[in-house]
N, C-alpha and C positions, 0 to 999 in steps of 0.2 A: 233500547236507545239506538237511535239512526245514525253511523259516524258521519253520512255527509261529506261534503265539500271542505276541506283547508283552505285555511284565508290564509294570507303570509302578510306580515307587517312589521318591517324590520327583522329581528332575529324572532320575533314573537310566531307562534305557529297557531290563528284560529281553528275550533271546531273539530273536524274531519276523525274524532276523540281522541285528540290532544288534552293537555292538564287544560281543568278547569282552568276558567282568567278572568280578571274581573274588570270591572269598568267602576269607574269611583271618584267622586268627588263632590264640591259643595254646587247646590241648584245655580248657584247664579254669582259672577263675579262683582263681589262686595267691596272689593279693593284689591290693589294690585299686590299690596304685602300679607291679606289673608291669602287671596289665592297661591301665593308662592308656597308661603308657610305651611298651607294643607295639601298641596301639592307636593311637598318635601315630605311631607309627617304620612300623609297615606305611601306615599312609595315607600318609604321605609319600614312602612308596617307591612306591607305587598312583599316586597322582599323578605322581610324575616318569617312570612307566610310559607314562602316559596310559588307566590302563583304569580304569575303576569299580568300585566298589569298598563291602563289606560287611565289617563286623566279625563275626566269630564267637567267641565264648567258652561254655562250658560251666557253670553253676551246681552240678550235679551232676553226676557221672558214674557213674550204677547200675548200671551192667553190669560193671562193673573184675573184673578176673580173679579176683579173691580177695580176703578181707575186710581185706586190709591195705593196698591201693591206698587214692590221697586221692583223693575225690570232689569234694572243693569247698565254698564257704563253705555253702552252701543256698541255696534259691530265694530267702528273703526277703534274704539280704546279699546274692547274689546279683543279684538283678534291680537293689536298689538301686546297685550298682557299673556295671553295663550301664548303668543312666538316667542316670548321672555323665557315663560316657562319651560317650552319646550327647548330649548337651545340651552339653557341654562343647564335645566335639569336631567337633559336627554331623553324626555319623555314620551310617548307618540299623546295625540291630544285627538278628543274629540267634543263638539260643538255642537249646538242646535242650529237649522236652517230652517229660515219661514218663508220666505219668498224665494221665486226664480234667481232674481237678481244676485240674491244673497251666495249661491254657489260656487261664483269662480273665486271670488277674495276670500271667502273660507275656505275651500281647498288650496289655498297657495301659502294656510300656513298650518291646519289642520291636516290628519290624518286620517280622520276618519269623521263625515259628515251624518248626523243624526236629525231624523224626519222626525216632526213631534208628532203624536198619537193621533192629534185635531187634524192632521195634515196629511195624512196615510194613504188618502186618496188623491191627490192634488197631483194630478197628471203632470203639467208644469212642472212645477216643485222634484217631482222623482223623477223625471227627463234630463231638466239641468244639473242633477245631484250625479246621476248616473253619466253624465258626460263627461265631468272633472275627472275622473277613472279612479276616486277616491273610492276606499270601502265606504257603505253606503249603510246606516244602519235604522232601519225602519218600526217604531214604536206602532206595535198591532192598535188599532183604535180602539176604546171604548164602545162602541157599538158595531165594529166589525168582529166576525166570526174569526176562528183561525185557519179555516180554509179559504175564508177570502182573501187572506193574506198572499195566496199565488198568483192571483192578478196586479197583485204591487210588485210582485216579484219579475214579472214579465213586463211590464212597463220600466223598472229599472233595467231592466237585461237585453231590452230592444234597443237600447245603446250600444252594445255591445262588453258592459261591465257587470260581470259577473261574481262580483266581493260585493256581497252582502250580506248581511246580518239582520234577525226578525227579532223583536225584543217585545216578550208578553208584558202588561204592565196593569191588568187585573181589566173587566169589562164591568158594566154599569148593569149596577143591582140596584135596582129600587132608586128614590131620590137620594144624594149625595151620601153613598156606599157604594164598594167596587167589590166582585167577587172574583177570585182565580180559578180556574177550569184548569185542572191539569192536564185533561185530555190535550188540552193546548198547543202541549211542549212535543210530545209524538208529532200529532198533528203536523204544525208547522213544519217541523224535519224532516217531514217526508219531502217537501220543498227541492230537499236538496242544498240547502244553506244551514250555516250554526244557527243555534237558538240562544237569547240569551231572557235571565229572569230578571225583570225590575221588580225589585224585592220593596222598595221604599217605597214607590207611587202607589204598587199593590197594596199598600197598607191606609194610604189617603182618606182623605173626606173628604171629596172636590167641594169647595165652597163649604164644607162645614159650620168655618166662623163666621158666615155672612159676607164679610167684606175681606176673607183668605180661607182658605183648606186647613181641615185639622188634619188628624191623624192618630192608627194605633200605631205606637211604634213597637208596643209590646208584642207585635204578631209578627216580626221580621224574622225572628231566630227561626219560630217554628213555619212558617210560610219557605226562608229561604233551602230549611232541610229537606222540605218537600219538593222544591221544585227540585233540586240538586238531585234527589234520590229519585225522581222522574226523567233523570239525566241530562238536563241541561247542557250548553255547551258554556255559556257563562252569567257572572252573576252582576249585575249592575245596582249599586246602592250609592244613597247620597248620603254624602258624611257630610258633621260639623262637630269644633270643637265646641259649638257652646248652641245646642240646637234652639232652648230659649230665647237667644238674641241673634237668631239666623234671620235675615233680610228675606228670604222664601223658600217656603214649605217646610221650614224648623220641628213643626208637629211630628211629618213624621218620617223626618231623619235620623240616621242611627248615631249615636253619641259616639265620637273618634275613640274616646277613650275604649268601646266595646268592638274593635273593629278587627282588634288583632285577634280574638279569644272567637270571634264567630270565622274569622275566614281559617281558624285553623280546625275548626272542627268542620266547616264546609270542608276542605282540601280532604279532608282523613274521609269523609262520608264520598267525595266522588271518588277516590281514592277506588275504593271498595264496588262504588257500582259499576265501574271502569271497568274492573277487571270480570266480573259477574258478567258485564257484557259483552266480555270479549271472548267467553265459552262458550 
């Protein structure tokens, strides 16, 4: 394991092999009072963990399999439901960005700005992300390698902001299956930035249903002990309380109710590669 670069975010200490931290919440803001409510209910599961901890929600979701997926309230109810939260609940937040446009009024209330996978390359897009001086956190694509991930990393960096974050999220195996390379996670760190594991999308079936993605969710436990024990610097998973009647990607989200029993054996397992690392 590569300790890399520290990101600072609030009192929170990214990477640099700091405790593992996670990034967590539901794909896409369904309502203003789920989002709060599992926004309350994962920090407090985050806390009794002892790891650190990130809200994540989605305002929109543009990429959805077909025109009949729900995207989301939009940016502007959107971000206002984020700034509730966070204010509310003292949270740091982070968000998806799809367009240039979209990066100043997400960083003015976000914490941390998130490049979707389909977007990785969009010069644009990580120009204007990297200008807000937001950490800046970059979904490795699907058909990019994890060495080409250095050339995203320098077109963020040629702004002059250097908080950023590479987030593996499994590459395209055959038609609608994703496989994880752990070579990956080294890989990427050499970078010089934290790494973090998307443990949930890793598990996906892009378009599986035809007209949405399925998912195994049964491979997140053993998927996320692997990358953790590959040493990660963090772990990002979408939770729901009721993944059945989740508005997108429910397949293969991990049930809230299992959230607290995997991030405590996560913590105890980096626990341990931490310190192996650090002889």
């Amino acid at each position: 394991m590569t300790a890399g670069k520290e990101i600072s975010l609030g009192s929170l200490r990214l990477g640099g092999g700091n405790p593992l931290f996670l990034i967590a919440g539901p794909c896409v803001i369904e309502s203003e009072i789920h989002a709060l409510v599992m926004a309350e209910k994962v920090a407090k599961i985050a806390d009794d963990a002892g790891m650190p901890y990130i809200f994540k929600a989605s305002y929109d979701k543009a990429n959805r399999s077909s025109m009949k997926g729900f995207r989301g309230p939009g940016m502007k109810e959107g971000l206002r439901i984020l700034g509730k939260i966070k204010s509310e609940l003292k949270l740091p937040i982070l968000t998806d960005i799809h367009d240039a446009s979209q990066a100043g009024p997400a960083a003015e209330v976000c914490d941390v700005l998130q490049i979707p996978a389909f977007l990785a390359r969009q010069t644009d897009l990580l120009l204007a992300a990297g200008k807000t001086g937001r950490i800046i956190n970059v979904k490795k694509a699907q058909f990019l390698s994890p060495w080409d991930m250095g050339n995203v990393t320098e077109k963020v960096a040629s702004t002059g902001n250097t908080k950023i974050i590479l987030t593996e999220r499994g590459s395209s195996f055959g038609y609608q299956n994703l496989v994880v390379d752990m070579r990956s996670f080294p890989i990427m760190q050499r970078t010089g930035y934290p790494v973090v594991f998307d443990v949930t999308h890793a598990v996906q079936l892009p378009a599986g249903q035809g007209h949405s993605s399925g998912g195994q969710p049964q491979f997140i436990e053993p998927l996320a002990r692997a990358g953790v024990a590959a040493g990660v610097d963090g772990i990002f998973l979408e939770t729901h309380d009721n993944p059945a009647k989740a508005l997108s990607d429910g397949p293969n989200a991990l049930p809230l109710s299992e959230l607290l029993s995997l991030l405590m054996k996560l913590k105890g397992l980096s626990a341990v590669v931490r310190r192996w690392s650090a002889k």
